[in-house]
N, C-alpha and C positions, 0 to 999 in steps of 0.2 A: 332473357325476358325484358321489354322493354318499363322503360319504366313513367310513360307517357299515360297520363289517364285515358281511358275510355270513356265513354258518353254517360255511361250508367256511375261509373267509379266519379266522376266530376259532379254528376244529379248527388250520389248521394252526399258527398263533402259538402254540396251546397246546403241543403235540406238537413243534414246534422249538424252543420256549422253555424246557421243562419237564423239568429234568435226571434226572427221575426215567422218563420217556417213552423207551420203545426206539429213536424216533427225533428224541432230541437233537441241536441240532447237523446235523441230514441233512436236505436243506431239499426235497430232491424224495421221499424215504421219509414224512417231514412229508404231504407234500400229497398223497399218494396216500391215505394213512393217514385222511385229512381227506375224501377222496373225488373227489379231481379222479385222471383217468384219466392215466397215466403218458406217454404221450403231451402232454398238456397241461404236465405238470409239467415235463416235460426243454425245452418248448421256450418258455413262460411265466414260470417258477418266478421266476428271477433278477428279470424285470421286475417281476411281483406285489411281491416284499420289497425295489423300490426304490420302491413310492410309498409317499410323506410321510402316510398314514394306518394304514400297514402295519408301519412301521417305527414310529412312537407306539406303535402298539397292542405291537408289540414291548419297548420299553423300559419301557412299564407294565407289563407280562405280568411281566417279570422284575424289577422292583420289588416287586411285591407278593408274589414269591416271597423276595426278597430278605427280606421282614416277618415272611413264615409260618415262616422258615430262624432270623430271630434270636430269635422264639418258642422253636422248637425246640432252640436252644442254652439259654436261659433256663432250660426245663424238664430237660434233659440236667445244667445244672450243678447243680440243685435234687434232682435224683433222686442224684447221685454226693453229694453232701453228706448227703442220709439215708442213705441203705445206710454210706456212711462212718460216722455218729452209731452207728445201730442197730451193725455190727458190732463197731465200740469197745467200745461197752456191753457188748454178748456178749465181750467180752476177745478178737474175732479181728483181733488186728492186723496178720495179712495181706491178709483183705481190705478194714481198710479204709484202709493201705495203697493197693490195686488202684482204691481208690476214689478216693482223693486223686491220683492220679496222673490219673487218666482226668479230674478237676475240670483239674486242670492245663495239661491238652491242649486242654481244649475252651477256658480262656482264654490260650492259647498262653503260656503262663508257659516253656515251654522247645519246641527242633525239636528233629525225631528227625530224624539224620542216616539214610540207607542208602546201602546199598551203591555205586550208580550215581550217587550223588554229591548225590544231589537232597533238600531237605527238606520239611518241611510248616510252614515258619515263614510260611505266611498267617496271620496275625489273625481270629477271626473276628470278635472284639466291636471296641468302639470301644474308643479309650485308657482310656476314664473308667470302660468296667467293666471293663477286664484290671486298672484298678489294686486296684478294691475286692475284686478276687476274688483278686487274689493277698493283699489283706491277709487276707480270710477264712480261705486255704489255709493262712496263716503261724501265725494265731490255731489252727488246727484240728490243725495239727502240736503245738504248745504245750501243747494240753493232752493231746496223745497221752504225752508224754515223764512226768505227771504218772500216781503210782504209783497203784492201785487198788485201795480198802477192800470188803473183806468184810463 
């Protein structure tokens, strides 16, 4: 048997894998979705995502999302750091403020505790960039406290 996915077998890894997909996580909403008939998925489904080509294709699938996600932190921390600059400049130091805060969160420099007890202290960078980003946030506060000529 080969061990090459098929069209339907590659739909569903996407669509179970892909946390942005309404059927994350739902592994027979997955395979419907993909196009195998629901009948096939309630009584297939499990065995399909136990062969050893399926389940590869699985942990690439979400490695490469894993890639696209810390892009998209890199860009989130770069965009909070302009709007930060520009609004300084415009003398609004509340939003940038709202800016530096949100730089913060995305290199987990602190949790926000709630209510039910639970926080968001996942990490999302590796150590080596929560460090330089927190020296960035510390340098960018510094020169917030620095008076402003006319």
């Amino acid at each position: 048997m080969s061990n090459k996915l098929t069209a339907k077998q590659e739909s569903t890894v996407e669509y179970y894998c892909n946390p942005t997909s309404k059927t994350f996580n739902n592994l027979l909403q997955s395979m419907v979705k993909a196009g195998y008939t629901q009948k096939y998925a309630d009584h297939h489904g499990w065995e399909l995502v136990g062969k050893d080509h399926i389940k590869k294709a699985m942990v690439d699938y979400k490695a490469s999302i894993s890639v696209k996600q810390a892009i998209t932190v890199e860009y989130i921390q770069q965009e909070h750091q302009r709007l930060a600059a520009l609004a300084e400049a415009n003398g609004d130091l509340a939003t940038a403020t709202r800016n530096k805060e949100g730089l913060g969160r995305t290199i987990a420099a602190y949790t926000d505790k709630y209510q039910d007890g639970t926080t968001t202290d996942r990490p999302v960078l590796t150590p080596e960039q929560q460090e330089r980003y927190k020296i960035l946030a510390r340098e960018m506060t510094k020169r917030e406290h620095k008076p402003k000529t006319a």
